[in-house]
N, CA, C and O atoms as CSV, one atom per row, in Angstrom:
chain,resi,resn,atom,element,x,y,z
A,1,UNK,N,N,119.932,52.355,57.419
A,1,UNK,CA,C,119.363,53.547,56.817
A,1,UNK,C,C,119.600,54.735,57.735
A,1,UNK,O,O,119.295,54.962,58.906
A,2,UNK,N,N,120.284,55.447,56.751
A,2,UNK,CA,C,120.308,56.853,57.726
A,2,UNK,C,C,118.856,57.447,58.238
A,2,UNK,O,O,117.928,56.847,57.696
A,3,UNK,N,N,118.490,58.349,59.035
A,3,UNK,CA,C,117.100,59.400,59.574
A,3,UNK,C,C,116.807,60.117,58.143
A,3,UNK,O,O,115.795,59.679,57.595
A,4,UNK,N,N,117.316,60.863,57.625
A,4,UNK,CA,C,117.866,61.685,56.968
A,4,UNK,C,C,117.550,61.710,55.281
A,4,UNK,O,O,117.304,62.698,54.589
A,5,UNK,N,N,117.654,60.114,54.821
A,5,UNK,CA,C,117.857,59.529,53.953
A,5,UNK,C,C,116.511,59.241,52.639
A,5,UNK,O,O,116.488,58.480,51.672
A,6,UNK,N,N,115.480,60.258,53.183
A,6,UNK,CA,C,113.787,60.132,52.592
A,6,UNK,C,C,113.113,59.451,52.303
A,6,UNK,O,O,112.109,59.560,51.600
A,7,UNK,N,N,113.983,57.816,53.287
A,7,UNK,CA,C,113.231,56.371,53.108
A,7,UNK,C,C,112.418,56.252,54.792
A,7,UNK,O,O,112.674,56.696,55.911
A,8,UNK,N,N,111.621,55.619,54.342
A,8,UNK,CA,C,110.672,55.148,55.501
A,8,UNK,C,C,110.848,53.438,55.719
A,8,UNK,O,O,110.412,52.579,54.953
A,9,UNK,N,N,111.629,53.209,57.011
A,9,UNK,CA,C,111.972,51.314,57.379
A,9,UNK,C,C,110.590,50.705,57.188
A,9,UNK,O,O,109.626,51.263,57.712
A,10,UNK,N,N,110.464,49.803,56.605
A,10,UNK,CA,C,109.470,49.242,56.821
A,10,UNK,C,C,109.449,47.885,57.499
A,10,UNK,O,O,110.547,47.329,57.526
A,11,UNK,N,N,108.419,47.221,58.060
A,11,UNK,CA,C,108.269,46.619,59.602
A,11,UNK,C,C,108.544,45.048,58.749
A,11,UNK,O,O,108.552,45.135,57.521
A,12,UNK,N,N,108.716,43.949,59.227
A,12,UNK,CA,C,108.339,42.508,58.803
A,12,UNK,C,C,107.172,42.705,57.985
A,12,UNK,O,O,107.195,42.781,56.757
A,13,UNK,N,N,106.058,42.792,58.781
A,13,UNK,CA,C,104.686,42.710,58.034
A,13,UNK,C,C,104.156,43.162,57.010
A,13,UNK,O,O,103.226,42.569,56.464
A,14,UNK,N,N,104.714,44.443,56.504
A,14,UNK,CA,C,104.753,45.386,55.527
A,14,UNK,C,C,105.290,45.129,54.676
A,14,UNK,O,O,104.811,45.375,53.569
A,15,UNK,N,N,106.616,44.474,54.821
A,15,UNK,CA,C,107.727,43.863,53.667
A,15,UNK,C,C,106.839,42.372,52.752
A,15,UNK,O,O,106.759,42.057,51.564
A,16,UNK,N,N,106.290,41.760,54.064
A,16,UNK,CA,C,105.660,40.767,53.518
A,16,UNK,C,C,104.394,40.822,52.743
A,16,UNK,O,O,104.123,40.298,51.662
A,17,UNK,N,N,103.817,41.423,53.374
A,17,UNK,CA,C,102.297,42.539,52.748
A,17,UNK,C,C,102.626,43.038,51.101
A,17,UNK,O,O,101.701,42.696,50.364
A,18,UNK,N,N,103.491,43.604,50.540
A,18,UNK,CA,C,103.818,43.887,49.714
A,18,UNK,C,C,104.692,42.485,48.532
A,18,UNK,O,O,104.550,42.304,47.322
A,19,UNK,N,N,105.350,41.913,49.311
A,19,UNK,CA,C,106.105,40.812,48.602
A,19,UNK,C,C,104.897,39.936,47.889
A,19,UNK,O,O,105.079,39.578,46.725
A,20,UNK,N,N,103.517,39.542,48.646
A,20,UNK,CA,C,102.785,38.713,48.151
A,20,UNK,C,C,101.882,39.756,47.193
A,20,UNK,O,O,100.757,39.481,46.777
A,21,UNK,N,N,102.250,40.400,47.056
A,21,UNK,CA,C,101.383,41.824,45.786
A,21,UNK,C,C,102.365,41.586,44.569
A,21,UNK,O,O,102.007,41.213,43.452
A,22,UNK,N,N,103.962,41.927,45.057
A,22,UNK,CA,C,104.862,41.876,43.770
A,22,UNK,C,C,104.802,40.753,42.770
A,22,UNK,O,O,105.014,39.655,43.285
A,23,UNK,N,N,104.584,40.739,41.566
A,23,UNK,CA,C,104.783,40.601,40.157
A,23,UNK,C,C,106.047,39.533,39.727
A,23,UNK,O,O,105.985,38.648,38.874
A,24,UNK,N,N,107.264,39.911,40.628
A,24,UNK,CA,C,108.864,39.523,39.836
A,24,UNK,C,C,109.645,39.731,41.203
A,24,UNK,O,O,109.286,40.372,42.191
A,25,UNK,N,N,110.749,39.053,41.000
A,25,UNK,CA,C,111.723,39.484,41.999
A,25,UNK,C,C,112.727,39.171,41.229
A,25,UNK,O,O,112.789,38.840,40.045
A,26,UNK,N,N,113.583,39.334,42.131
A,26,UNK,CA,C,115.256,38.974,41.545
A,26,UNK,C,C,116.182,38.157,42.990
A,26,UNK,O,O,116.332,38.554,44.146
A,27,UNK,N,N,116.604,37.057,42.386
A,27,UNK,CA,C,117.699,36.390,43.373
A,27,UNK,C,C,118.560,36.671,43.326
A,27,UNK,O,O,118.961,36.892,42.183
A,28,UNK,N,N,119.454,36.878,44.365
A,28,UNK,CA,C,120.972,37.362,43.935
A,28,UNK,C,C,121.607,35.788,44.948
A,28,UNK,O,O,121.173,35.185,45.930
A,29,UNK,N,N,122.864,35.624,44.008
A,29,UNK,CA,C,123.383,34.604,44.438
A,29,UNK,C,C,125.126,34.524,44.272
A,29,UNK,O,O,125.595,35.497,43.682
A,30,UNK,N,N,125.721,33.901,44.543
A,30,UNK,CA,C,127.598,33.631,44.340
A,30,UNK,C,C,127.150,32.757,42.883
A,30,UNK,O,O,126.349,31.823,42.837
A,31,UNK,N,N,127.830,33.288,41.861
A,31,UNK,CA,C,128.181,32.543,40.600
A,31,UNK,C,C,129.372,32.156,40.464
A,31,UNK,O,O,130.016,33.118,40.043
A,32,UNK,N,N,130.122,31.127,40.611
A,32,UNK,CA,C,131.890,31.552,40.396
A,32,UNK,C,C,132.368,32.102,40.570
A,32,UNK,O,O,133.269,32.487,39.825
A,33,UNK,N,N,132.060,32.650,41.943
A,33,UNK,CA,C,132.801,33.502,43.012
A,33,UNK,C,C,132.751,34.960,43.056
A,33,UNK,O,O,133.432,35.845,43.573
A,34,UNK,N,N,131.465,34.880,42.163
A,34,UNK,CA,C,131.288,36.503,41.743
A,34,UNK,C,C,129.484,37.118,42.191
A,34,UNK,O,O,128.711,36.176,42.368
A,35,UNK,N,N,129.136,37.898,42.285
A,35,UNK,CA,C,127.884,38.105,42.228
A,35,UNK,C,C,126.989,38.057,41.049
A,35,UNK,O,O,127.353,38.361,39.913
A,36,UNK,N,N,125.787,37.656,41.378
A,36,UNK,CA,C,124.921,37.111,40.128
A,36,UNK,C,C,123.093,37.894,40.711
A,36,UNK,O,O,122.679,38.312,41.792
A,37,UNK,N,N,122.604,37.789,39.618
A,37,UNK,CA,C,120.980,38.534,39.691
A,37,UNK,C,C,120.793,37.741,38.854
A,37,UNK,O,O,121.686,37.388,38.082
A,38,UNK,N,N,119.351,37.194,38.813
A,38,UNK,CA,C,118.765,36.659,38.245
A,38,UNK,C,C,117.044,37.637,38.151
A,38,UNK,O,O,116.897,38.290,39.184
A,39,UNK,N,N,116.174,37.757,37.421
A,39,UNK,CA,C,114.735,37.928,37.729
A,39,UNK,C,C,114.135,36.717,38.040
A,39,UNK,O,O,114.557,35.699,37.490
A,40,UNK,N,N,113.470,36.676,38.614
A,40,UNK,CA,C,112.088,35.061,38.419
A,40,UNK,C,C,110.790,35.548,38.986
A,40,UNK,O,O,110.556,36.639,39.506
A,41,UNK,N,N,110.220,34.823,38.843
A,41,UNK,CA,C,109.321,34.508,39.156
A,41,UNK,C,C,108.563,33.909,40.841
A,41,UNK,O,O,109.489,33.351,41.430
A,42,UNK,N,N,107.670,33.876,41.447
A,42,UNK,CA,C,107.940,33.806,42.624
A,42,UNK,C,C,106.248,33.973,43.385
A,42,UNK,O,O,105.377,34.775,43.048
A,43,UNK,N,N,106.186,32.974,44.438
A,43,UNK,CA,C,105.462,32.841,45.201
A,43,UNK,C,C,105.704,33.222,46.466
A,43,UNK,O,O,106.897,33.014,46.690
A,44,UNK,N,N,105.131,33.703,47.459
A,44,UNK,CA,C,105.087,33.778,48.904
A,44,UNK,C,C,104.328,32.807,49.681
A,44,UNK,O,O,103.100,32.775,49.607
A,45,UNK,N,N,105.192,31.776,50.645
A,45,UNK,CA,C,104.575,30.716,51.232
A,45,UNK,C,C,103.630,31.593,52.403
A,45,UNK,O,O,103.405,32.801,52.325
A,46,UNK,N,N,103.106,30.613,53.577
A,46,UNK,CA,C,102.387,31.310,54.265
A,46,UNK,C,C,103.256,31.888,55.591
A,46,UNK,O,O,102.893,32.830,56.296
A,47,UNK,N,N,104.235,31.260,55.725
A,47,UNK,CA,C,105.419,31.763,56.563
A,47,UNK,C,C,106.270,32.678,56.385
A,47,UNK,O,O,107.002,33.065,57.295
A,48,UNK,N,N,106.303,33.263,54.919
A,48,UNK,CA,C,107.151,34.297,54.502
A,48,UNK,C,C,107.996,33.754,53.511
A,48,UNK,O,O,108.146,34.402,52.475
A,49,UNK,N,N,108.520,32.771,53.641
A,49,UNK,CA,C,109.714,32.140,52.648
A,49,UNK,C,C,109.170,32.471,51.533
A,49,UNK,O,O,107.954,32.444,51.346
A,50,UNK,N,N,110.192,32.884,50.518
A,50,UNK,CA,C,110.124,32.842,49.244
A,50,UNK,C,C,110.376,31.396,48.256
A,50,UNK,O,O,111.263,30.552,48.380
A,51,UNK,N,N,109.485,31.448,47.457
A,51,UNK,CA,C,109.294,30.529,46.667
A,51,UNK,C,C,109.600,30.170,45.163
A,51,UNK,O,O,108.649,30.333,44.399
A,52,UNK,N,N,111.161,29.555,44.439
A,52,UNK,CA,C,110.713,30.268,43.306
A,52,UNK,C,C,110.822,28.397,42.538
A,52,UNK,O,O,110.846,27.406,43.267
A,53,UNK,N,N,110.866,28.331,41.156
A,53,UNK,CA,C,110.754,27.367,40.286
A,53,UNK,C,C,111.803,27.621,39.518
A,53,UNK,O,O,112.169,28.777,39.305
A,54,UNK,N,N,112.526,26.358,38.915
A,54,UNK,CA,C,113.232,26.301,38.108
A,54,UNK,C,C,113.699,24.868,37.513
A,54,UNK,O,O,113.592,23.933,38.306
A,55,UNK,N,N,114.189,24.580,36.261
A,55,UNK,CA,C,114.551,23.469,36.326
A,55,UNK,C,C,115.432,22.678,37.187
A,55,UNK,O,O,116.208,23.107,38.041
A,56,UNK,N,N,115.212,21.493,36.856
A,56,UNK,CA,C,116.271,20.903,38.043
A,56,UNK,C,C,117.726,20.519,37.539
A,56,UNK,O,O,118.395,19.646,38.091
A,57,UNK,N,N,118.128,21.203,36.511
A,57,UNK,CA,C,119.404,20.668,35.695
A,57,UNK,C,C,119.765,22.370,35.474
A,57,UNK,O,O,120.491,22.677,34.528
A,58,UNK,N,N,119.278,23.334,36.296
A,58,UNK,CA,C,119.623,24.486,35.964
A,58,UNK,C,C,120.692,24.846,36.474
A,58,UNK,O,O,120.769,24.217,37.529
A,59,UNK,N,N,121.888,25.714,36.321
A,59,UNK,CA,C,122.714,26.665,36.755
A,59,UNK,C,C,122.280,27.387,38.192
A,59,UNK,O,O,123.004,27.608,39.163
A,60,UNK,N,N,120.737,27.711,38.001
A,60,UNK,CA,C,120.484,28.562,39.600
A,60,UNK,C,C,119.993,27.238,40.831
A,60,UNK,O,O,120.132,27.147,42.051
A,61,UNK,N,N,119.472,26.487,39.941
A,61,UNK,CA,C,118.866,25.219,41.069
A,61,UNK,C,C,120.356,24.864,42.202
A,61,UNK,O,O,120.368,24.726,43.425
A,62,UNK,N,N,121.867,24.779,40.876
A,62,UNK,CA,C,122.796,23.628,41.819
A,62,UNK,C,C,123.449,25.030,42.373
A,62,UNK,O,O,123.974,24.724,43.444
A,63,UNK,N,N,123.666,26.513,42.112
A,63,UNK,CA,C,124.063,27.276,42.828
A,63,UNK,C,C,123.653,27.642,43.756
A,63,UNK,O,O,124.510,28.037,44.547
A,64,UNK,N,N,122.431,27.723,44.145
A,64,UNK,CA,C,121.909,28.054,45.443
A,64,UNK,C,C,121.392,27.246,46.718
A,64,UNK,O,O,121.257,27.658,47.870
A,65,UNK,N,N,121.175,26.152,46.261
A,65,UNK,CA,C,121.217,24.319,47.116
A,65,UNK,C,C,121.817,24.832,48.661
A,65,UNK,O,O,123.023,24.768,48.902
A,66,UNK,N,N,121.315,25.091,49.171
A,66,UNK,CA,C,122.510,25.155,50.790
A,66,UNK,C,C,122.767,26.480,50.728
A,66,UNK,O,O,123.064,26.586,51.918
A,67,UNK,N,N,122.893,27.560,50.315
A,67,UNK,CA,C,123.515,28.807,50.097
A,67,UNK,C,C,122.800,29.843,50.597
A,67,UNK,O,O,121.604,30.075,50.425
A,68,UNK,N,N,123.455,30.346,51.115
A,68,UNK,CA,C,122.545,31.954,51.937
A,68,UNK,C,C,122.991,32.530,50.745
A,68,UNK,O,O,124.135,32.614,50.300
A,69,UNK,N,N,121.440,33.089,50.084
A,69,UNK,CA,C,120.899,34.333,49.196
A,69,UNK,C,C,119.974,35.218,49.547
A,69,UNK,O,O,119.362,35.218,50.615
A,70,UNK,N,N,119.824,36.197,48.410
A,70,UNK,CA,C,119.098,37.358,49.042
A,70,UNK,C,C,117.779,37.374,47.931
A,70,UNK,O,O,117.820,36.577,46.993
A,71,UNK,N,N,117.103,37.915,48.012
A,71,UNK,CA,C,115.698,37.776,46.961
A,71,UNK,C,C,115.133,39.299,47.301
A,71,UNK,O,O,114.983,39.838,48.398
A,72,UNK,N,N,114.899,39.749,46.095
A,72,UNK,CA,C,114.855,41.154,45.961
A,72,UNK,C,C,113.514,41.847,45.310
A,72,UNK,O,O,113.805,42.389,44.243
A,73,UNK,N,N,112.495,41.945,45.563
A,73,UNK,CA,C,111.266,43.017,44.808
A,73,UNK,C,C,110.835,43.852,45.337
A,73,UNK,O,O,110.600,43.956,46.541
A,74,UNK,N,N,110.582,44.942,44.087
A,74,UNK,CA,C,110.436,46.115,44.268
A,74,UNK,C,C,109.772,46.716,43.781
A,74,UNK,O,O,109.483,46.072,42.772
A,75,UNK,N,N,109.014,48.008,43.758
A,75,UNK,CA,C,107.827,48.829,42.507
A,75,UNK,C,C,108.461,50.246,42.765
A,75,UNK,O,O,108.948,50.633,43.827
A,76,UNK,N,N,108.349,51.004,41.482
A,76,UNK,CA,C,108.597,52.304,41.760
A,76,UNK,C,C,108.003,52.727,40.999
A,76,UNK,O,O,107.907,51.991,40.016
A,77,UNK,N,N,107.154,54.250,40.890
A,77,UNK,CA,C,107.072,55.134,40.195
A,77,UNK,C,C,107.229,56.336,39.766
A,77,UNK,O,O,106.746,57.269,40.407
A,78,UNK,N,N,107.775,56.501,38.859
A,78,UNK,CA,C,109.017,57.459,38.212
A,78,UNK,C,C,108.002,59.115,38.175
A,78,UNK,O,O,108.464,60.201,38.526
A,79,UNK,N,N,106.785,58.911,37.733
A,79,UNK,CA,C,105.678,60.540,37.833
A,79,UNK,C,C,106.043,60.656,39.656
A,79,UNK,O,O,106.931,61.377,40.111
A,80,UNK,N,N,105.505,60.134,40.147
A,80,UNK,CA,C,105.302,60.056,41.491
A,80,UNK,C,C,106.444,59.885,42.498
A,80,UNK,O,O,106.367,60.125,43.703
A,81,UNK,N,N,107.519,59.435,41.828
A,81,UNK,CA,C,108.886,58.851,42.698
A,81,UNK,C,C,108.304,58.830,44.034
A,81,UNK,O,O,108.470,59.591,44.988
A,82,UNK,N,N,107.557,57.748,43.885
A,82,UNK,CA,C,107.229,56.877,44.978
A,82,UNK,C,C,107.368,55.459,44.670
A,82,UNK,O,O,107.165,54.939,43.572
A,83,UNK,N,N,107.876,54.665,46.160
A,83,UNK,CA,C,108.185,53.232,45.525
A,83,UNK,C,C,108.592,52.509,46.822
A,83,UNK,O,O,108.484,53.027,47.933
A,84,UNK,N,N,109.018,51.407,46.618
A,84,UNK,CA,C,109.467,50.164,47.864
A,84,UNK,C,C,110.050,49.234,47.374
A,84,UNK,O,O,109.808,48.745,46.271
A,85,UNK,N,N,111.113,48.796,48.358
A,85,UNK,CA,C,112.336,47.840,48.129
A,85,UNK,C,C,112.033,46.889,49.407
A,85,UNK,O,O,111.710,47.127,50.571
A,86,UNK,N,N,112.265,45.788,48.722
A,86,UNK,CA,C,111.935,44.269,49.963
A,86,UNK,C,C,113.111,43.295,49.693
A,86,UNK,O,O,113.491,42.937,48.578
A,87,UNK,N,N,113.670,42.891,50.990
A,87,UNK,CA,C,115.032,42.403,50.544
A,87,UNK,C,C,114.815,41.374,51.793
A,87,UNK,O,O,115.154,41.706,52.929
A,88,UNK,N,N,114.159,39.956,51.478
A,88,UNK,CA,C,114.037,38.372,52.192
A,88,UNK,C,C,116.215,38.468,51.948
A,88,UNK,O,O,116.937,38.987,51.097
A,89,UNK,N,N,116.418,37.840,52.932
A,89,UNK,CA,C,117.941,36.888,52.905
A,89,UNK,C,C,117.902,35.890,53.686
A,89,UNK,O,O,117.305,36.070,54.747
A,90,UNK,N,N,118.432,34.715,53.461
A,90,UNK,CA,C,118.216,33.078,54.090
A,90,UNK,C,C,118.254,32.042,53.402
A,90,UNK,O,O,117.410,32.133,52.512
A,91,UNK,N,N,118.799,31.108,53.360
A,91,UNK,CA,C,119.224,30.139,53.343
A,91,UNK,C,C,118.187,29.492,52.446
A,91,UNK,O,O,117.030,29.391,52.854
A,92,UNK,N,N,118.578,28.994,51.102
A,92,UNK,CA,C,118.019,28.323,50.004
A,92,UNK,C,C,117.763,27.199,49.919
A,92,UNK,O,O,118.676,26.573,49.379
A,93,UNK,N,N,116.818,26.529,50.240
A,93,UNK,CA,C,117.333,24.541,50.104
A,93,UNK,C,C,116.247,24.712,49.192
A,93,UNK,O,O,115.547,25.700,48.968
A,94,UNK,N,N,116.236,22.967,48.462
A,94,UNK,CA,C,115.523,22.501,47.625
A,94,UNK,C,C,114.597,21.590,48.004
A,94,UNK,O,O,114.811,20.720,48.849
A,95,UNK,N,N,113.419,21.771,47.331
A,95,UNK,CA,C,112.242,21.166,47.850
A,95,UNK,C,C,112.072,19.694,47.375
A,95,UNK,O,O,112.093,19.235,46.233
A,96,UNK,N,N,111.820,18.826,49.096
A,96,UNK,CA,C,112.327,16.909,48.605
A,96,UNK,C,C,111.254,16.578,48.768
A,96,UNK,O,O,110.598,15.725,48.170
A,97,UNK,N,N,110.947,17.349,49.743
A,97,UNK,CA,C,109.091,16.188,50.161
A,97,UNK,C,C,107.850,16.435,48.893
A,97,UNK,O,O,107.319,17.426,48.393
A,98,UNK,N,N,107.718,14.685,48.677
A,98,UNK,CA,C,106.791,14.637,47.602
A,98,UNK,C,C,105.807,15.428,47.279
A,98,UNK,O,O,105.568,16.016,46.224
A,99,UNK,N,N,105.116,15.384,48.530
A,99,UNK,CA,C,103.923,16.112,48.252
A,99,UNK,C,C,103.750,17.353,48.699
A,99,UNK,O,O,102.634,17.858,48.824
A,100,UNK,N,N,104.733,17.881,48.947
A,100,UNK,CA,C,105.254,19.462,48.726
A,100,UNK,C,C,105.678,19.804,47.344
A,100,UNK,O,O,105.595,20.979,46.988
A,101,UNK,N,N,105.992,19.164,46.770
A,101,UNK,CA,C,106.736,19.107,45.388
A,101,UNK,C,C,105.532,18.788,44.795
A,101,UNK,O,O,105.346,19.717,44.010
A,102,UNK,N,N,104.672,18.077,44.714
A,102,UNK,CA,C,103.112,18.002,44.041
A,102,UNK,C,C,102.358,19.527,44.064
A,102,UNK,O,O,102.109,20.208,43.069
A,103,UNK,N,N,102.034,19.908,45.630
A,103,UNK,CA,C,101.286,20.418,45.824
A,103,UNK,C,C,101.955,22.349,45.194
A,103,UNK,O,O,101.286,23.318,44.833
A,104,UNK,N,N,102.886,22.245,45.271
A,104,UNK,CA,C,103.913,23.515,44.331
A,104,UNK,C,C,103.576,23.364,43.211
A,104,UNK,O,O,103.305,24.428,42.655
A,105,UNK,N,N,103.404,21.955,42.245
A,105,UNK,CA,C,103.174,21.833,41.052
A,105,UNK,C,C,102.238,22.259,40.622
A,105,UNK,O,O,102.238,22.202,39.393
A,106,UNK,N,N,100.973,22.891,41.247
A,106,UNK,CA,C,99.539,22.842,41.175
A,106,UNK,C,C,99.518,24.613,41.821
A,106,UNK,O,O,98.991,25.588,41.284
A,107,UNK,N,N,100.265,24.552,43.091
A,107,UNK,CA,C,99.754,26.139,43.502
A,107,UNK,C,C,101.226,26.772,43.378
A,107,UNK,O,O,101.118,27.835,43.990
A,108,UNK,N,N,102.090,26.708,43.069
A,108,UNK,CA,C,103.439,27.437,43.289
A,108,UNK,C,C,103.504,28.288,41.748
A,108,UNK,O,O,102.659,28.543,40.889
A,109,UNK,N,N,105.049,28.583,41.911
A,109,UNK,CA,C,105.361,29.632,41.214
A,109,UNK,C,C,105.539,28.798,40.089
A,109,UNK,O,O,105.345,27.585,40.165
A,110,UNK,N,N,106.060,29.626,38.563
A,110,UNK,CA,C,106.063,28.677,37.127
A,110,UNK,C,C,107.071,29.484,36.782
A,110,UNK,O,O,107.237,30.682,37.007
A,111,UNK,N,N,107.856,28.549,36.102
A,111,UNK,CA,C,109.462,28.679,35.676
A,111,UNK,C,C,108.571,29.573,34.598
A,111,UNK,O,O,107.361,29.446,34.412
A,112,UNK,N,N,109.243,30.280,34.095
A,112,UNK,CA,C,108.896,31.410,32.681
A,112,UNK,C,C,109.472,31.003,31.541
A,112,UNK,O,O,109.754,31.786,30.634
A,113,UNK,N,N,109.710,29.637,31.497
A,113,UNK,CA,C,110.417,28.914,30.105
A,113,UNK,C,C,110.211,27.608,30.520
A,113,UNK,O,O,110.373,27.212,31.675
A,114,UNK,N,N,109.814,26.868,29.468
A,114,UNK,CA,C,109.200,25.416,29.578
A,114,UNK,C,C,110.593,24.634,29.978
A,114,UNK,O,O,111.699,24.702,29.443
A,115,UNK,N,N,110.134,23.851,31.134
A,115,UNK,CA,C,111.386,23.072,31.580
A,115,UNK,C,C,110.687,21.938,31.463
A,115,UNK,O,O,109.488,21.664,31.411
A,116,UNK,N,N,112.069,21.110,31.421
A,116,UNK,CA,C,111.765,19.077,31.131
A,116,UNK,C,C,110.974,18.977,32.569
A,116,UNK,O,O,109.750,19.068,32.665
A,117,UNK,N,N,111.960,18.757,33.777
A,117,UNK,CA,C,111.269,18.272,34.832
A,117,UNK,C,C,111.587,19.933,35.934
A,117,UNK,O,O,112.655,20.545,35.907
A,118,UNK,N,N,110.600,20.262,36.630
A,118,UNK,CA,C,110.527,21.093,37.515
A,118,UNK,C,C,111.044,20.993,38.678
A,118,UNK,O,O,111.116,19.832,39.080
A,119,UNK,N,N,111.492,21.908,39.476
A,119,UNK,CA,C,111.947,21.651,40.589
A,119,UNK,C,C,112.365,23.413,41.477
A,119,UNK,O,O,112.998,24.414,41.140
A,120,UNK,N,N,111.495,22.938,42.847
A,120,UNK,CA,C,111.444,24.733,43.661
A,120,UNK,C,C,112.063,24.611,44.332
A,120,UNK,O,O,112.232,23.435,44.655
A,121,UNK,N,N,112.889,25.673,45.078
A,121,UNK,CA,C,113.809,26.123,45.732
A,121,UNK,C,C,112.947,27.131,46.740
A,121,UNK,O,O,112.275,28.020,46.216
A,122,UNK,N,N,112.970,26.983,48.256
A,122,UNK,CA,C,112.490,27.676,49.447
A,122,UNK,C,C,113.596,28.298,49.823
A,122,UNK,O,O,114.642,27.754,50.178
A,123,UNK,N,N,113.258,30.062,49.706
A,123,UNK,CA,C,114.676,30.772,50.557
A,123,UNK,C,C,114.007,31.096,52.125
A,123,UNK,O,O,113.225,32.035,52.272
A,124,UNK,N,N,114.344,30.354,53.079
A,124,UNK,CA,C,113.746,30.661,53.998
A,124,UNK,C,C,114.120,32.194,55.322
A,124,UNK,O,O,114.948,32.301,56.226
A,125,UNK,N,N,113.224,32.959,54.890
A,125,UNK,CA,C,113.357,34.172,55.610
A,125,UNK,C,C,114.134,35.017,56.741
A,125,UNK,O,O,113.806,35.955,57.468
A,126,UNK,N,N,115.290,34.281,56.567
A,126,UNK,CA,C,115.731,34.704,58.444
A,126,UNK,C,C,115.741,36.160,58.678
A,126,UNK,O,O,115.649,36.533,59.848
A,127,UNK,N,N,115.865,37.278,57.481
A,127,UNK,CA,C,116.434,38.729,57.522
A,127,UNK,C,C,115.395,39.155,56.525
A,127,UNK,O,O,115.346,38.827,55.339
A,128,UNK,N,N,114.471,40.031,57.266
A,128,UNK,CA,C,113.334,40.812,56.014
A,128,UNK,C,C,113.631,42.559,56.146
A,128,UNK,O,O,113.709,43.035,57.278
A,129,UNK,N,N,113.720,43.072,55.453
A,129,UNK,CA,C,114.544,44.247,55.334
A,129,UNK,C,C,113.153,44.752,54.222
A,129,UNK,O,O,112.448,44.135,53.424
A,130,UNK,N,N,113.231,46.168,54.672
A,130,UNK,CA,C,112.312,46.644,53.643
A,130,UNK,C,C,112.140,48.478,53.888
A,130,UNK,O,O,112.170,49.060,54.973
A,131,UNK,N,N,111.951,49.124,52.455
A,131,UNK,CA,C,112.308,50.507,52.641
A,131,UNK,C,C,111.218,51.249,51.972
A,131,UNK,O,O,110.845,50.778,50.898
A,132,UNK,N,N,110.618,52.354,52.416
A,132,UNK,CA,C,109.660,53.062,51.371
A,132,UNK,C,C,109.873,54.366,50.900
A,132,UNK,O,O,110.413,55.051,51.769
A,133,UNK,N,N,109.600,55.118,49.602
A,133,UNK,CA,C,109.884,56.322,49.850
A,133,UNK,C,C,108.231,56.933,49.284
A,133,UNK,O,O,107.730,56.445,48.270
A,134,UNK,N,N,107.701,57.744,49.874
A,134,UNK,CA,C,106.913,58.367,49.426
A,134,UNK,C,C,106.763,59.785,48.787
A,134,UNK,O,O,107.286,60.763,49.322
A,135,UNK,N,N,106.112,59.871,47.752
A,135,UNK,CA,C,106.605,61.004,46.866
A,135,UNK,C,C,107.408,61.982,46.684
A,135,UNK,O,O,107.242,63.200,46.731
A,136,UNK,N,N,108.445,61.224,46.436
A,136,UNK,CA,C,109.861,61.771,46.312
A,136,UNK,C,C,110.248,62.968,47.234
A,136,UNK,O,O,110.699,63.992,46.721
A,137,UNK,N,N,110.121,62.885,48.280
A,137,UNK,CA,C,110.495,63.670,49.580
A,137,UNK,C,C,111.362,63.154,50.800
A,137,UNK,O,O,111.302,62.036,51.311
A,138,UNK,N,N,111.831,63.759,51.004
A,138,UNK,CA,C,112.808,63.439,52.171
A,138,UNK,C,C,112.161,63.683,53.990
A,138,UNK,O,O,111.426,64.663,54.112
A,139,UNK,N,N,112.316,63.189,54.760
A,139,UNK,CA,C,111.763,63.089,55.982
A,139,UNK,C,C,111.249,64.793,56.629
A,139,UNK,O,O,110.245,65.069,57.286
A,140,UNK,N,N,112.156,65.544,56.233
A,140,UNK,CA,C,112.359,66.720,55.946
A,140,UNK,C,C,111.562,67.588,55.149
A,140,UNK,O,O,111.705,68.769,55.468
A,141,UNK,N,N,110.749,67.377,54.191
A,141,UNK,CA,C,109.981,67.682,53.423
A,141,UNK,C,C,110.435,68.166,51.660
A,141,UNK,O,O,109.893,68.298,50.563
A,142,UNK,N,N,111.767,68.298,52.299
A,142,UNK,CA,C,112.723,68.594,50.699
A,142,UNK,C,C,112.310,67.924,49.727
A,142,UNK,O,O,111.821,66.798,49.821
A,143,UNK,N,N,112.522,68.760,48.365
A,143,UNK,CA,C,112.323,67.466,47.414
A,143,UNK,C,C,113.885,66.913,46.505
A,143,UNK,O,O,114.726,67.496,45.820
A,144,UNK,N,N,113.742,65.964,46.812
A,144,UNK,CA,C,115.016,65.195,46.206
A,144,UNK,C,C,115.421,65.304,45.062
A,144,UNK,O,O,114.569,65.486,44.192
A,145,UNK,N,N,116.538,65.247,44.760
A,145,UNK,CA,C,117.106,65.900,43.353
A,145,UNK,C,C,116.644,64.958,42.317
A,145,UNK,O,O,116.237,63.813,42.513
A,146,UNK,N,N,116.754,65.556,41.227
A,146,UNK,CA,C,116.280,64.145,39.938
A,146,UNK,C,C,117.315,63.880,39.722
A,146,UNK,O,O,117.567,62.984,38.916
């Protein structure tokens, strides 16, 4: 981020502070060699990792297995153009231990379409990136173009 740029960095704690508030995120992942977004749904463990659900015969379950992805939420408001961007990246595995896989079943995130058998995917946190802008102003005090 440029100085300049009328975003404010925001710290680890802040990124995370906000991630367990957000609503939705979006995964971004390699689809056939191309870039892919998905929305889902999504929990915050107590370590930071992101948490999401999906079937286990899904398209996003066998693409992201092993795969450094990025997981993306954000809020903005358009009266106020004020808002924040949170961007977790790290390494995706799938969740084996039983009773991790129980205990997700009961407190974790929920696929948003009825699946046969369930199955969560942990992106674990290595890179937390996060940006704020507050009412549409620049560090500077300018106001930013519409």
């Amino acid at each position: 981020m440029y100085s300049d740029d009328g975003f404010r960095e925001l710290n680890r704690q802040e990124c995370l502070r906000l991630l367990a508030e957000a609503p939705v995120g979006r995964v971004v992942f390699t689809r056939r060699a191309l870039p892919a977004v998905l929305p889902v749904d999504f929990r915050l463990a107590d370590d930071g990792a992101v948490l999401l659900c999906t079937s286990v015969t899904s398209e996003l379950a066998s693409a992201i297995a092993g795969a450094v992805v990025a997981f993306e939420a954000d809020e903005f408001d358009p009266h106020t153009r004020a808002g924040w961007s949170v961007v977790v990246t790290g390494t995706a595995t799938l969740v084996t231990d039983p009773a991790e896989h129980t205990r997700l079943l009961r407190e974790g995130p929920r696929s948003w379409t009825p699946v046969p058998q369930e199955i969560f995917v942990r992106v674990d946190p290595e890179l937390v990136t996060g940006r704020a802008l507050a009412g549409g102003r620049t560090l500077y005090g300018a106001e930013l173009p519409s």
